[in-house]
C-alpha positions as CSV (number, residue, x, y, z in Angstrom):
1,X,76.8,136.9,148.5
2,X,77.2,133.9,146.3
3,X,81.0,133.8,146.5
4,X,81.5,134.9,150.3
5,X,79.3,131.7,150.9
6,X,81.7,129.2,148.6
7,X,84.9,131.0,150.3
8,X,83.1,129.9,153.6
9,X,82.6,126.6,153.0
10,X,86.2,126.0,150.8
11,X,87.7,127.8,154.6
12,X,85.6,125.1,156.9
13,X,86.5,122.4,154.2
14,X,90.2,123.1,154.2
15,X,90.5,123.4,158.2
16,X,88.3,120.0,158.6
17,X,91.1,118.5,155.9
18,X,93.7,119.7,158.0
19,X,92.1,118.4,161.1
20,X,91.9,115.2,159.3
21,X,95.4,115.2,158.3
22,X,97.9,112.9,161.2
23,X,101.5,112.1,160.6
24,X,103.0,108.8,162.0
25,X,106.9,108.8,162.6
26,X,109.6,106.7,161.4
27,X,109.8,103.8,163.9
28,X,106.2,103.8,165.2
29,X,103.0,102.7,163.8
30,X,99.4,104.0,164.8
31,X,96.4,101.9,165.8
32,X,93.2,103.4,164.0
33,X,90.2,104.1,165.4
34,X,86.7,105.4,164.3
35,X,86.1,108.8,165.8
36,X,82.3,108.0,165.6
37,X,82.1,104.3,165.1
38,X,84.7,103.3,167.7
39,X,85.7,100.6,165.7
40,X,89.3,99.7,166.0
41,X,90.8,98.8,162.6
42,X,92.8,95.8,162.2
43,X,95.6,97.7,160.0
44,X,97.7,100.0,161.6
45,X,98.8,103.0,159.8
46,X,102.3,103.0,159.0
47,X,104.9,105.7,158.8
48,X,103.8,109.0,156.6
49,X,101.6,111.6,156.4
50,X,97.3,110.4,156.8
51,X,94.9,112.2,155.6
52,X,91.6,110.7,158.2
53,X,89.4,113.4,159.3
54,X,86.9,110.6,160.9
55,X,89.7,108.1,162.6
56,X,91.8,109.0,165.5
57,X,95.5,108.0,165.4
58,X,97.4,106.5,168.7
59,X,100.7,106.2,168.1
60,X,103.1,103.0,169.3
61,X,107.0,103.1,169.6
62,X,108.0,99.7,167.7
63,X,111.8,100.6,168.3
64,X,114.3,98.7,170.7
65,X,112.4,98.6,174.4
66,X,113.4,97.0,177.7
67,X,111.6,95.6,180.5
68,X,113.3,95.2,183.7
69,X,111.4,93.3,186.6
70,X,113.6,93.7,189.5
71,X,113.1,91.9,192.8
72,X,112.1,88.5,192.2
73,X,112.5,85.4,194.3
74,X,112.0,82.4,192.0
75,X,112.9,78.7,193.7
76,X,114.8,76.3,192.3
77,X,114.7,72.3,191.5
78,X,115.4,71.6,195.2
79,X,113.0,74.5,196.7
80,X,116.0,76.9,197.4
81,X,114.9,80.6,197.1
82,X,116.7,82.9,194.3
83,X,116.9,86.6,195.9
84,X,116.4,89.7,194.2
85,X,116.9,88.5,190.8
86,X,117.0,91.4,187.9
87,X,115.9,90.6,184.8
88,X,116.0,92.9,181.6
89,X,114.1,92.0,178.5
90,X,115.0,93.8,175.3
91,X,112.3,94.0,172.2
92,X,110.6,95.5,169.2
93,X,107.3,95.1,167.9
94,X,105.8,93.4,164.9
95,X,104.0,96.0,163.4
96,X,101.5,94.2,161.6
97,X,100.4,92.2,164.9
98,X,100.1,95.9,167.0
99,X,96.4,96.2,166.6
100,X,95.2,92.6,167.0
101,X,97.0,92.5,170.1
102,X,96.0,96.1,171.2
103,X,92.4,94.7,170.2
104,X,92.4,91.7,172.6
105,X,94.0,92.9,175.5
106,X,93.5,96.8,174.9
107,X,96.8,97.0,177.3
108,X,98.5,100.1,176.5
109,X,101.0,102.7,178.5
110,X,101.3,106.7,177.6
111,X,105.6,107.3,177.5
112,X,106.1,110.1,179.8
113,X,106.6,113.1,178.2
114,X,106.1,112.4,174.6
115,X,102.9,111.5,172.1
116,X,104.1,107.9,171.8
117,X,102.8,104.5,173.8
118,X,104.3,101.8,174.7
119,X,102.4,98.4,174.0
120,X,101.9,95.4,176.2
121,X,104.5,96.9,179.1
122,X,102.4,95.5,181.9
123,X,102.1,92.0,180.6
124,X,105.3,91.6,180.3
125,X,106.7,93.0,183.5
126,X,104.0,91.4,185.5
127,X,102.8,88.5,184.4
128,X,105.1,87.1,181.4
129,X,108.9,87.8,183.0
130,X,108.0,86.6,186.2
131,X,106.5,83.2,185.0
132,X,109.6,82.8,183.0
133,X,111.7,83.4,185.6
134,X,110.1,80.7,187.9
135,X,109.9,78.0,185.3
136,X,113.6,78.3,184.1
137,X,114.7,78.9,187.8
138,X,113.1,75.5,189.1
139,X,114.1,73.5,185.5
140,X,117.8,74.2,187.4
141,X,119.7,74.5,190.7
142,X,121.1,77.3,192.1
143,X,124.4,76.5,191.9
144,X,124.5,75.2,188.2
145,X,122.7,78.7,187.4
146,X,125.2,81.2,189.4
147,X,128.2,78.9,187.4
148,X,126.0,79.2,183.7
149,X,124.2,82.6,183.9
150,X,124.2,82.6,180.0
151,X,122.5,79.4,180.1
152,X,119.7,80.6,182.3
153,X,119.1,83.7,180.9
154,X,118.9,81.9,177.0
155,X,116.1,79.6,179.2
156,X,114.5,82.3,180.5
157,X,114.1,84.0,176.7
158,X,112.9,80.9,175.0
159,X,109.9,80.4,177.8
160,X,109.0,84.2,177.5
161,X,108.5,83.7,174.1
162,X,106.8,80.5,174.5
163,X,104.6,82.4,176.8
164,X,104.0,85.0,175.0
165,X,103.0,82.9,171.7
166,X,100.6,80.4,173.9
167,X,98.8,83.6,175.0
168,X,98.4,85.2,172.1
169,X,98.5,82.8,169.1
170,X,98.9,84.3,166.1
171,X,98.9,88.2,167.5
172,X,102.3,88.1,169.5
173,X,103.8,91.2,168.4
174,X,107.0,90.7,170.6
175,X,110.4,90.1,169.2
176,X,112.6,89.2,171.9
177,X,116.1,89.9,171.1
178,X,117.3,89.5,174.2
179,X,117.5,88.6,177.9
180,X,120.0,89.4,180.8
181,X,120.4,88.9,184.2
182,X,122.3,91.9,185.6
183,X,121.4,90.7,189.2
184,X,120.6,88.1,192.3
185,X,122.2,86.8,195.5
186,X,122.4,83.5,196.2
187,X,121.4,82.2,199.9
188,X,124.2,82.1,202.3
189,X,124.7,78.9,202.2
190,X,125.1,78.3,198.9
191,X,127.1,81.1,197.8
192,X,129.8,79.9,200.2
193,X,129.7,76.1,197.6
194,X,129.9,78.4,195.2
195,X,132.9,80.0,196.2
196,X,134.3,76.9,197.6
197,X,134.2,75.5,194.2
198,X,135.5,78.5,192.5
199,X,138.5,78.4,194.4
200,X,139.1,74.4,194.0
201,X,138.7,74.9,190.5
202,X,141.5,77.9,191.0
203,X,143.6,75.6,192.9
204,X,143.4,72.9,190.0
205,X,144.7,75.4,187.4
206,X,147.1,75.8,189.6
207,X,148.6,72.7,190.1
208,X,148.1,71.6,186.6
209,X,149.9,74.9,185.7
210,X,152.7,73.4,187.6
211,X,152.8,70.1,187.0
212,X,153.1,71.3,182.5
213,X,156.3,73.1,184.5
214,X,157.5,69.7,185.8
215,X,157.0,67.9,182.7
216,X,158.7,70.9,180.6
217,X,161.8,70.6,183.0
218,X,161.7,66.8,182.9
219,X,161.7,66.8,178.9
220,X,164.4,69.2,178.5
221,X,166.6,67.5,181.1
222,X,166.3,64.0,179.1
223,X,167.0,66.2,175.4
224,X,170.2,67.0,177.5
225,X,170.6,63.7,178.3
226,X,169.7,62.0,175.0
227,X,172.1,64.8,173.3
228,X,174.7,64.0,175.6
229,X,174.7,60.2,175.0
230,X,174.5,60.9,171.1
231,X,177.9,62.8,171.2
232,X,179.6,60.1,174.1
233,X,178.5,57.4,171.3
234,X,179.9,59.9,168.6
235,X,183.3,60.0,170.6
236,X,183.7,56.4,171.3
237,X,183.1,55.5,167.4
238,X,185.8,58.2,166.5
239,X,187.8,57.0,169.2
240,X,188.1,53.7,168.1
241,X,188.5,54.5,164.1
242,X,191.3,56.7,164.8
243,X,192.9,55.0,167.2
244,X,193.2,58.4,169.7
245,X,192.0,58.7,172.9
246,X,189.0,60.7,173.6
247,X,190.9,63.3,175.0
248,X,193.3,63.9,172.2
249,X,189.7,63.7,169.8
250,X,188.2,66.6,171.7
251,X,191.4,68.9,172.5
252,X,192.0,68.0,168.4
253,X,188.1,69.6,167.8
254,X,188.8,72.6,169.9
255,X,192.3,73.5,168.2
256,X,190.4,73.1,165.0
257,X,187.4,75.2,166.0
258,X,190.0,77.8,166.8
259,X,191.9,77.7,163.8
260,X,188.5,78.5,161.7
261,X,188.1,81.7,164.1
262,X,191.2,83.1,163.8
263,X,191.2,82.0,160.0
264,X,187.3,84.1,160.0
265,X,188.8,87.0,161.6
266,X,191.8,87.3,159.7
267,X,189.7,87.4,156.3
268,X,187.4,90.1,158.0
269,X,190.6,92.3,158.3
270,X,191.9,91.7,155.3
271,X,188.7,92.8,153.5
272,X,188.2,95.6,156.1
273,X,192.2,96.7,154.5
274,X,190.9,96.5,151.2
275,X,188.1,99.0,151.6
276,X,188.9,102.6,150.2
């Protein structure tokens, strides 16, 4: 009797150990709670196997996420309304910030069809992105941002991150790595500068690529020239040390030019005669 009663109590012991036991993936961490307390620990539990049987496990994706707020009409400097500018915000998660922040705000999102969560989604797309997007929008004009896209998205990263640290000193988990702008129209009106200046800027090109043609004719033309005033000096000088006209000097310089051809080619047949 004695023994059925310890196999009992190992059994009961063994499945409340295995009840206990959680395992947190590679590239997540899990935000600790007390399954009686409530209490939500300030350490998360990192990758591995956890052996808890009083703390429940939530497990967050700290991998590469994005954000995408889609739709939004910031205005700029002058008061001219952006329309439907996309913005995409890629970023991971300081693991050893995921529970302070989860803590304050307790802002958390279930991934569809999988045990993992996604932290802090919500803030981002609805409160953070779209403040950013204002404030680097009206820092700027429309034109200047349609003509340096890079330049407004890099604006639009450093003020989310400013954002985000202001709100949460000390507990920001978000590490922005990046920000693009896939989309937005410009108004009419503006997009037609736009394109007006694109194609001045085209017709420049052009006539600067035209003009380098010019100046490459010009300076080859006055080579010819300055070649052709060498040799007319050259002439005159041999002209006058010899005593022969120029004509005799240059039909002279032709029969000698000949006379080393048909002296080359009659070497190259004698040596082609010599061959076995």
């Amino acid at each position: 009797m004695r023994a059925k009663s310890v196999i009992i109590a190992i059994s009961v012991a063994a499945i409340a150990l295995l009840a206990g036991c959680s395992r947190v993936p590679t590239g997540s961490v899990a935000i600790q709670q007390g399954r009686i307390s409530g209490v939500i620990s300030h350490e998360v539990a990192r990758p591995g196997l956890h052996i808890a049987p009083f703390t429940g496990f939530t497990l967050i994706d700290t991998t590469q996420t994005r954000a995408e707020v889609m739709n939004m009409q910031p205005k700029d400097a002058h008061g001219v309304t952006l329309r439907d500018v996309s913005v995409v915000v890629t970023y991971t998660l300081d693991p050893s910030r995921v529970s302070d922040f989860y803590r304050k705000t307790k802002e958390m999102d279930a991934e569809p069809n999988s045990d993992y969560n996604t932290l802090g989604l919500e803030i981002l797309e609805r409160s953070v992105v779209p403040y950013a997007v204002q404030i680097a929008t009206e820092e700027s004009d429309l034109t200047t941002i349609s003509s340096h896209l890079g330049d407004y998205a890099a604006t639009i990263q450093k003020v989310v991150t400013d954002r985000l640290n202001s709100l949460y000193p000390g507990i920001n988990p978000f590490v922005i790595q990046s920000v693009t702008v896939p989309t937005f129209q410009l108004p009419e009106s503006i997009q037609k500068q736009v394109n007006a200046k694109a194609g001045y800027q085209a017709e420049l090109q052009t006539i600067a690529a035209e003009q380098a043609v010019i100046e490459q004719r010009k300076q080859l033309q006055q080579d010819q020239q300055d070649q052709a005033t060498v040799a007319a000096n050259a002439l005159e000088q041999a002209s006058k040390a010899t005593g022969l006209s120029p004509e005799q000097i240059i039909a002279w310089e032709k029969a000698r030019a000949l006379s080393a051809m048909a002296a080359k080619m009659n070497a190259d047949k004698v040596l082609v005669q010599m061959k076995p």
